[in-house]
Structure formats: structure tokens, C-alpha cells
C-alpha positions, -999 to +999 in steps of 0.1 A: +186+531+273+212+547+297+237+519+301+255+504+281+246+467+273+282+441+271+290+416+252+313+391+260+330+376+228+318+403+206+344+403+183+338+362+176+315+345+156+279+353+169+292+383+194+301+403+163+270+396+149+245+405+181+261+437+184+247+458+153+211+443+165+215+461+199+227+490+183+197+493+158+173+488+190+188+523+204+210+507+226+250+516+237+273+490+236+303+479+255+325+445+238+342+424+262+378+416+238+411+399+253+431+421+232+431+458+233+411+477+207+399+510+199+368+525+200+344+522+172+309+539+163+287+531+190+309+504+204+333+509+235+357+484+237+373+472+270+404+447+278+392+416+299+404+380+301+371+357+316+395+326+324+419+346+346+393+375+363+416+403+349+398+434+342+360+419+341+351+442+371+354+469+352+340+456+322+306+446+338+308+481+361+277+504+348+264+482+330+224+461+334+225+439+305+251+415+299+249+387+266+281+361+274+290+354+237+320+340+250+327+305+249+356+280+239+359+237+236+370+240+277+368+263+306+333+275+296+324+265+339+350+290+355+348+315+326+308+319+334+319+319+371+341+351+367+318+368+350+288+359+376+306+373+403+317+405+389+280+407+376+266+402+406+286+431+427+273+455+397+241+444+404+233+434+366+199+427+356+197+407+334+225+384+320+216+363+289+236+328+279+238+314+247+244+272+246+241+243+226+209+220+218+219+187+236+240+200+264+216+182+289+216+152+267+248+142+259+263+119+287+292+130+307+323+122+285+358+103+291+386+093+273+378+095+236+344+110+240+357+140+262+380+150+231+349+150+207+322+159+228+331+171+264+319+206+251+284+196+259+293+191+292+310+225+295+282+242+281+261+227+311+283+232+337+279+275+325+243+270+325+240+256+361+261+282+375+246+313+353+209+297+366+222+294+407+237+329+402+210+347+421+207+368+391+178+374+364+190+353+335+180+342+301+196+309+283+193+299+245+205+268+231+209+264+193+222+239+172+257+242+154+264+272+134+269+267+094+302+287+097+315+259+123+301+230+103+322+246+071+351+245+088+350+211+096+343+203+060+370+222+053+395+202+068+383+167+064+379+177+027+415+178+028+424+141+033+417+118-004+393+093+014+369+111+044+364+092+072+328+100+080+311+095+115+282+070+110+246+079+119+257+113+133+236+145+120+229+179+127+209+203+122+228+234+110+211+272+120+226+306+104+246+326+132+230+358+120+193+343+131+205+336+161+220+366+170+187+385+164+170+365+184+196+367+214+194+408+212+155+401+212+161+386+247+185+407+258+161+432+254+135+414+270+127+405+310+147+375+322+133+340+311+148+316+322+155+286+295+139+294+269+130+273+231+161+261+214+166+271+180+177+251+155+181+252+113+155+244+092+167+205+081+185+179+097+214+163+072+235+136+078+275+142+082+279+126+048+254+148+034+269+181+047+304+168+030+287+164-003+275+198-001+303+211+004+326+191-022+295+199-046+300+237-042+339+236-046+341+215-076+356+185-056+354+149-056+366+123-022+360+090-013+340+084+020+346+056+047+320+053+072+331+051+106+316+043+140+320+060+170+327+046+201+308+056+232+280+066+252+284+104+239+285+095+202+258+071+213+235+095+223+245+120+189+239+090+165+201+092+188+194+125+176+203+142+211+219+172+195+187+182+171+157+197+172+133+194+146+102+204+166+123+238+170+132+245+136+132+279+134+152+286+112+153+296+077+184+298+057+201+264+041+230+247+039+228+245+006+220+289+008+250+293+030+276+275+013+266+288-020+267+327-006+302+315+009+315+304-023+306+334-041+321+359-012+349+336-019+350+338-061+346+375-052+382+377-038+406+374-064+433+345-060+413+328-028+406+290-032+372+280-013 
């Protein structure tokens, strides 16, 4: 493999991890970062900012194969936009999109529901524009990563009584599975939309919390709260899982407890 395959957002959560799984197929590797970095084994880094255009020409230049890791709550539209057009004057072959299970189910939000779920909508709006680019593309939706669901726990756990969203669950999927799976595709012809992948069991927000409390020695009082609107509608509705797609095999209940030993591990750090 002559040219080098870029990643957008390879320094973030899943990026990071789809990087050493393109590497270990024999392939070179260029990581799309904001914020100038050196070089690293196998890994060319170069400086590019996908909401303002700046320096994603060059990025993209050379390269066939691009996975957009990159993503945010907002701006996901333009962000995939910039990066289409610079793709498609360096005649890229094949550039693969990773979203989120649900983005074509959850109705456009307003008010309150754009602050809690317009992401969906963003996550659309990318797909669309990758899938009208004119170029060979691949998208894969997954469900929420463990990693994001423990942060949430992490800071609701910090109030004495939890409000908890009624009838809302998900169906958390490990990052790392993921990412082997995208470099599979990456690897691959172009697709189109392909399965979604999602963890192996759906649990309830309330469930999750308990978990998580369970595995850090804690104790909180829960107060079950409805959400207004047709987004959180559509959540309470299932419109976020999968369970005919679930792929996946690690736990919450496996995740949190290898987190909380990583976290014993380091001397002085609370979980």
C-alpha cells in the first residue's frame, strides 16, 4: 500500500484507536490533528482545522483512503463538507464515515431537544453530504461508546439525588470493536451504508448508573424524570438501539470493572 491512508480525529477517542489496526494491515498512516505534533512510528502527523478549511488540502493530498473520525456535538455538516471537497480534488477513493445508530430516526430537534439530541441530526446532515459527494464512500453507525456513557455517569454521580431520564436506554459497544471493524472497511471497496453495530445488551439509564456507583463503592438516590419532546420521544422508542445488530462483545459491566482497576492501578486517582 503506496499511500498513506488519513485519519481525521486520530488522536480522539476511536481515531486513536483505528490507527494501530491500519498499521498492522501494512498500511502508512497520516493523522489529521488541530494542534501540531510530531511524527511518530508509522504515523505522519499534519496540522488541519475541518471547521475553518485550513490546511485540509494538504492533508488529504497523496492520499486514496480517508476514515473521518472526526466529529463534535455541532458542525459535523460543514466539517464533512471541507473535507469532501478537498477529497474530491485529490481524487480519493474511498472515504469511510463513522455515525451513530438512530441518526435517521430521531426527529429534527428544537429548543430543549436540540441541546440533548440535535447531534443526531448533525450526524445525518454528514452522511447526506459524504453520500452526494460523488465519491466512493462507506458509512458505519454504532451505538454510544462505553467511554462516553462513563463520563456521563461520571458527572451525574456527582449530584446526592440523580435525576434519571425515564424510559431512555442504550445499548453501549466497546470503541476498540469498532475501530477494527472501521479499518476492516477502510480496507475494503466502498459500501455504501453498511450494518450498524451495536453492544451486546440494551440497559436502561438507571441501570448503567448502578453499574457504575456499584463499581466505585458509591451509593445516590434516583429521581425519575421525563423528557419532553418528540426527540426524547422517539429515544424512550428504542430509536437509538439495535438489538438485531448486536455485535458486540464486551460489557458494561467488563468495561467499567477493567476501568476501575486501570484506575486502582494509579496511585492517588479516585474513579
Amino acid at each position: 500500500m503506496s499511500s498513506p491512508i488519513l485519519v481525521t480525529g486520530g488522536t480522539g477517542t476511536l481515531g486513536r484507536l483505528v490507527v494501530p489496526h491500519l498499521q498492522e494491515a501494512g498500511g502508512k498512516v497520516r493523522v489529521l490533528s488541530r494542534r501540531s505534533r510530531e511524527d511518530a512510528e508509522g504515523i505522519q502527523f499534519v496540522t488541519g482545522d475541518l471547521a475553518t478549511g485550513e490546511g485540509i488540502e494538504a492533508a488529504v493530498e497523496g492520499t486514496e483512503i480517508i476514515v473521518h473520525c472526526a466529529g463534535s456535538s455541532k458542525g459535523d455538516e460543514e466539517k464533512a463538507r471541507s473535507l469532501v471537497r478537498a477529497a474530491s480534488q485529490a481524487g480519493a477513493r474511498h472515504l469511510v464515515y463513522i455515525s451513530v445508530v438512530g441518526a435517521d430516526r430521531i426527529p429534527l430537534a428544537s429548543g430543549i431537544d436540540r441541546a440533548m439530541f440535535g447531534y443526531f441530526g448533525s450526524k445525518l446532515a454528514a452522511e447526506r453530504v459524504i453520500a452526494e459527494s460523488g465519491l466512493p464512500w462507506t458509512t458505519l453507525r454504532a451505538t454510544q461508546f462505553h467511554n462516553l456513557l462513563l463520563m456521563v455517569a461520571r458527572q451525574m454521580a456527582k449530584l446526592p439525588v440523580i435525576p434519571v431520564p425515564a424510559g431512555v436506554r442504550f445499548q453501549p459497544v466497546d470503541a476498540g470493536e469498532v475501530a477494527a471493524r472501521l479499518a476492516e472497511l477502510a480496507l475494503d471497496t466502498p459500501a455504501g451504508l453498511v450494518p450498524d453495530m451495536a453492544g451486546p445488551r440494551v440497559y436502561g439509564m438507571a441501570d448503567l448508573l448502578r453499574g457504575y456507583l456499584q463499581a466505585t463503592g458509591r451509593h445516590r438516590t434516583f429521581v425519575l424524570v421525563r423528557l419532553p419532546g418528540q426527540a426524547a420521544r422517539a429515544v424512550r422508542a428504542g430509536a437509538i438501539l439495535a438489538p438485531e445488530r448486536a455485535v458486540g462483545r464486551r460489557t458494561w459491566e467488563e468495561f467499567l470493572a477493567e476501568e476501575m482497576t486501570i484506575k486502582q492501578d494509579r496511585a492517588g486517582i479516585a474513579p
